[in-house]
N, C-alpha and C positions, 0 to 999 in steps of 0.2 A: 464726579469731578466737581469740584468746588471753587467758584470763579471770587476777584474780587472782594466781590460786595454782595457774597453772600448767595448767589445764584448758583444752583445744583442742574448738568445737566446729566443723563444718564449714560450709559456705554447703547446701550441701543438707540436710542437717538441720536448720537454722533455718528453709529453706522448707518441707521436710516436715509441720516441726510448724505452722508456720502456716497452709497449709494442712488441717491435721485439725481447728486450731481453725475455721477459716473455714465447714467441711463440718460440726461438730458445732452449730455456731448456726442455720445454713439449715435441719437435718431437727427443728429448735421449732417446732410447729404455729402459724399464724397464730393470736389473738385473736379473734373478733369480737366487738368491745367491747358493739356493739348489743343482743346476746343476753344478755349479763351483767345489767346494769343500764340500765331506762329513763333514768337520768341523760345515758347517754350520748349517749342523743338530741339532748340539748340541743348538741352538738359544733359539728354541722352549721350548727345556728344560726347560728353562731355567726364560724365560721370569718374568713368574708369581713371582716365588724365588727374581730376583733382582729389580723386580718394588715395591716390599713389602717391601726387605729392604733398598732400594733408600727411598721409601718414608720413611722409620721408621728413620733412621739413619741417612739422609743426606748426604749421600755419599757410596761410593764400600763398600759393604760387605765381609770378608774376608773370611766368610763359603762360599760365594756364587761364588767366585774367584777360593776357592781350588776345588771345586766342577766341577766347569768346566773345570781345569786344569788336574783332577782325566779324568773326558770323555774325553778329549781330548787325553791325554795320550793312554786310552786305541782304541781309534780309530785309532791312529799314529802305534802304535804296529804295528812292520814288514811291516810299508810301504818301497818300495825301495830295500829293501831285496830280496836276490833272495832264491827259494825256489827249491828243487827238484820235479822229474816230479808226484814221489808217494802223496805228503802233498795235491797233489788238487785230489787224488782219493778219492772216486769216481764221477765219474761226473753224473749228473740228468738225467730226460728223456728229459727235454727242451734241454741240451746239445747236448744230442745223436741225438733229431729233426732238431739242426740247422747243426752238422758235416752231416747227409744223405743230406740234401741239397746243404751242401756244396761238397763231395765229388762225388754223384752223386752214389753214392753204399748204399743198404739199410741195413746196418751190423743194431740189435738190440744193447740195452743198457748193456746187459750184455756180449756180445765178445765187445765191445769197451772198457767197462771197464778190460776186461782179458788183451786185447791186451796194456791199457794202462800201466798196472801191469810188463808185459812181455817188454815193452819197457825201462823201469826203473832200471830195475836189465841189462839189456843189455849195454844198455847207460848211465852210474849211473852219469856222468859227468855232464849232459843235467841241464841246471840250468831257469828255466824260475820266470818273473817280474810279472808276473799277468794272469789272467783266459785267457784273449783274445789271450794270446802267447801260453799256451796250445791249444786251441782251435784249432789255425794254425798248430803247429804243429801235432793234431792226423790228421786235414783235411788230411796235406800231408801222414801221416801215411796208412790211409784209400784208400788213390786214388791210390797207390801203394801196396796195397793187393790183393792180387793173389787168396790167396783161396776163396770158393764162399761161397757166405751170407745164402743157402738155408742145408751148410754145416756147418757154424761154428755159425747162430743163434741158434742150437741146446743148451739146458740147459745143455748137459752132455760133451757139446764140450770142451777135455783139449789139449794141444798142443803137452806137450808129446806125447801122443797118437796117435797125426793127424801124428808127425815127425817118428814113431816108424810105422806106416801102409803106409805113404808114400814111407817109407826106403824097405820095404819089398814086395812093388809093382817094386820097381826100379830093386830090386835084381830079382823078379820074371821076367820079361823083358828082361834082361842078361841071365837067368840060366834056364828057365823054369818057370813052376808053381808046380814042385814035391815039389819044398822048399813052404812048407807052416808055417813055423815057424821062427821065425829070432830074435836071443837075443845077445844082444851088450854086449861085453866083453872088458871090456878097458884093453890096454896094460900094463904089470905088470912087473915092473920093481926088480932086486932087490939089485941094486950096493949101494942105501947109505938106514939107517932105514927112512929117510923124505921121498923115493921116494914112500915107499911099502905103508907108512899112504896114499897118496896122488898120483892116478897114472895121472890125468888131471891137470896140473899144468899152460893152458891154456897158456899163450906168456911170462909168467912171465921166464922162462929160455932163453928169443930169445933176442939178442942184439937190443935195440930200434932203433938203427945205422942203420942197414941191412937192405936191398932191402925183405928181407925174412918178416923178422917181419910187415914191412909194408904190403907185400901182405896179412898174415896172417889174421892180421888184419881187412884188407877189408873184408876177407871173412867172420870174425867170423860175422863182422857186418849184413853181407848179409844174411848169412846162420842159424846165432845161434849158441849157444855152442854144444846144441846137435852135428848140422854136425859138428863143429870144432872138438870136445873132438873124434868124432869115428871115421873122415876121416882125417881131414889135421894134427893132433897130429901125427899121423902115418908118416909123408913126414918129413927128416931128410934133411936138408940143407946140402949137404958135402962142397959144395963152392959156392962161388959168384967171377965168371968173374971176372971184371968190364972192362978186355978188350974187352972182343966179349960180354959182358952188356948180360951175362945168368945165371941162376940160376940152379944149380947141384943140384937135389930131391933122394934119395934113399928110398921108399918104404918100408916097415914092410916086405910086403910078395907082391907077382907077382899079387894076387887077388887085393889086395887093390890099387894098380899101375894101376891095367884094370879099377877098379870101377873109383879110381877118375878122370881118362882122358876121359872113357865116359860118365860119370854125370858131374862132375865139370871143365871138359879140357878150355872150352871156358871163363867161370869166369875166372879162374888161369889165361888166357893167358889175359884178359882184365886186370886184376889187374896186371901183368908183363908190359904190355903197357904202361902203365900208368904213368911208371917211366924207362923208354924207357930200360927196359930188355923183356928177352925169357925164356926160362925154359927147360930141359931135364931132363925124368924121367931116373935114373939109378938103372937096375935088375940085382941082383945077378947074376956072371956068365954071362950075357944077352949082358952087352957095354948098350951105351945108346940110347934113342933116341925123337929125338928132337921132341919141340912142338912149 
């Protein structure tokens, strides 16, 4: 063949290179569209529907257009979207199979799904993208659970309970085992009619500003409402330093001052650290003293 401007190329070099192109397209790994995107799900659907009316009509079909645009639609539904931690409860036993592996703890299906119940009304903020972000998050959940799996696999296991027999093991510890009975009485206020409806009012009166509110904080998240509402509600902020960076606590009563420096001293002093203060509990009559 003879080009042009005089340029000869041959019959076997036109096939050769045809050839290399032919062999360079084949070794393109196949697609699998399925893997990519759920969308493509919708294909199969489909298929049958627009080769019928491809061939009837000679072109797109408009029933078979909105059709796919209806599934598509409803697959897209709350992509992207963040969801709260409750909307993925409950989780399966496949789920519960691959968190024991992964946290290395053999909690059952049902305290995973309690605890993921009890994380949600704690943390209501917690906003996660998809199941695998769940996932992670109870894994860490789980590997930082304390209580034991031969204790809370139990079907009757509620947490109130466990924190309400915990509380009155602590007390028993301090005071003896004469106290065999131990019922929490929240502090009853009666200066305005909002306080008497409502005496747990949890951080909502503490300035978001304050070295205070922030410890609080930490703790509720550590502790739970429970200990917050019966121990730290009780601890009255009189002042905040900020020159010697300490925090002034006054106590309900002289008990609950002793409770909370021997059960929770070291928390309280870990979350003061944190934001480089200290803490003194102050007793009626008493002066104070430091922690």
């Amino acid at each position: 063949m003879i080009s042009k401007w005089g340029e000869v190329k041959s019959t076997e070099e036109q096939n050769f290179q045809s050839e290399a192109a032919v062999n360079s397209v084949s070794k393109i790994p196949h697609l699998n569209y399925r893997n990519t995107s759920p969308i493509s799900d919708l294909g199969s659907d489909l298929d049958s529907d627009s080769k019928d009316d491809d061939t009837s009509s000679g072109g797109v079909n408009r029933q078979s257009c909105q059709k796919l645009a209806n599934m598509i639609a409803s697959k897209v539904k709350g992509w992207g979207l963040p969801q709260k931690l409750e909307e993925f409860h409950p989780l399966t036993e496949d789920d519960a199979f691959l968190l024991r592996i992964r946290s290395d703890h053999d909690f059952n299906l049902n305290f995973i799904n309690k605890l993921m119940m009890r994380l949600s009304k704690q943390r209501p903020n917690n906003d996660f993208f998809n199941k695998q972000a769940v996932l992670s998050y109870m894994t860490s959940a789980l590997i930082h659970e304390k209580r034991l799996p031969s204790l809370v696999n139990n079907e009757s296991f509620n947490f109130m309970e466990y924190e309400k027999t915990k509380l009155l093991r602590q007390v028993q510890e301090l005071y003896g085992n004469k106290i065999q009975q131990l019922e929490i009485i929240s502090k009853k206020t009666t200066t305005t009619a909002d306080k008497s409806q409502s005496n747990y009012l949890g951080l909502s009166q503490l300035n978001p500003q304050s070295i205070w509110y922030k410890v609080r904080k930490y703790l509720l998240e550590l502790h739970g409402e429970f200990i917050d509402k019966s121990w730290f509600s009780q601890l009255e902020a009189v002042e905040e330093d900020m020159t010697c960076k300490k925090i002034i606590l006054k106590p309900a009563t002289t008990f609950i001052g002793d409770w909370i420096k021997h059960n929770y001293g070291r928390d309280m002093l870990d979350a003061c650290k944190s934001h480089n203060f200290t803490f003194e509990f102050i007793q009626a009559d008493k002066g104070a003293r430091a922690m």
